[in-house]
C-alpha positions, -999 to 999 in steps of 0.1 A, spaced: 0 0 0 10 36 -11 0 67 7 -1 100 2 -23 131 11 -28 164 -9 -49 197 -13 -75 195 -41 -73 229 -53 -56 262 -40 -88 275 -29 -98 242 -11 -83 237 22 -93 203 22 -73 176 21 -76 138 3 -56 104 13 -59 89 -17 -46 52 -10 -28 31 -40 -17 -8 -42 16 -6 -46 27 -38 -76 -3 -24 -96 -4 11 -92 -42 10 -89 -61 33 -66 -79 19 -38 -94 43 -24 -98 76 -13 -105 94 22 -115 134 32 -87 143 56 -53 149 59 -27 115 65 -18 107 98 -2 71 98 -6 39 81 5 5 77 -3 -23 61 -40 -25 64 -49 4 75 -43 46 73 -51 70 103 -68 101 88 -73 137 107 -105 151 95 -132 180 101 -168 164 104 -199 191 113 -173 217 118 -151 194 150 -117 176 145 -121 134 142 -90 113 140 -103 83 120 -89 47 114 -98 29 80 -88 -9 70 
């Protein structure tokens, strides 16, 4: 697995995870938040839900 976060647009201030597999290149899937951590099966992402901070976990 391959991880990386990034702004969508200049004037957005969010940020995506976006997650890839890493022998195919494909894209796995993508979360609203900025990355936090990861690992093997999962990725810790810091997000803004109905305006408070959440640290979620996705596998």
């Amino acid at each position: 697995m391959v991880i990386g976060s990034f702004a969508e647009s200049k004037t957005d201030r969010g940020y995506v995870t976006l997650v890839y597999d890493r022998e195919s290149g494909r894209e796995l899937q993508r979360y609203r938040g900025y990355l936090c951590g990861g690992g093997p099966d999962w990725v810790a992402v810091s997000a803004e839900r109905d305006g408070k901070p959440v640290l979620e976990f996705h596998r």
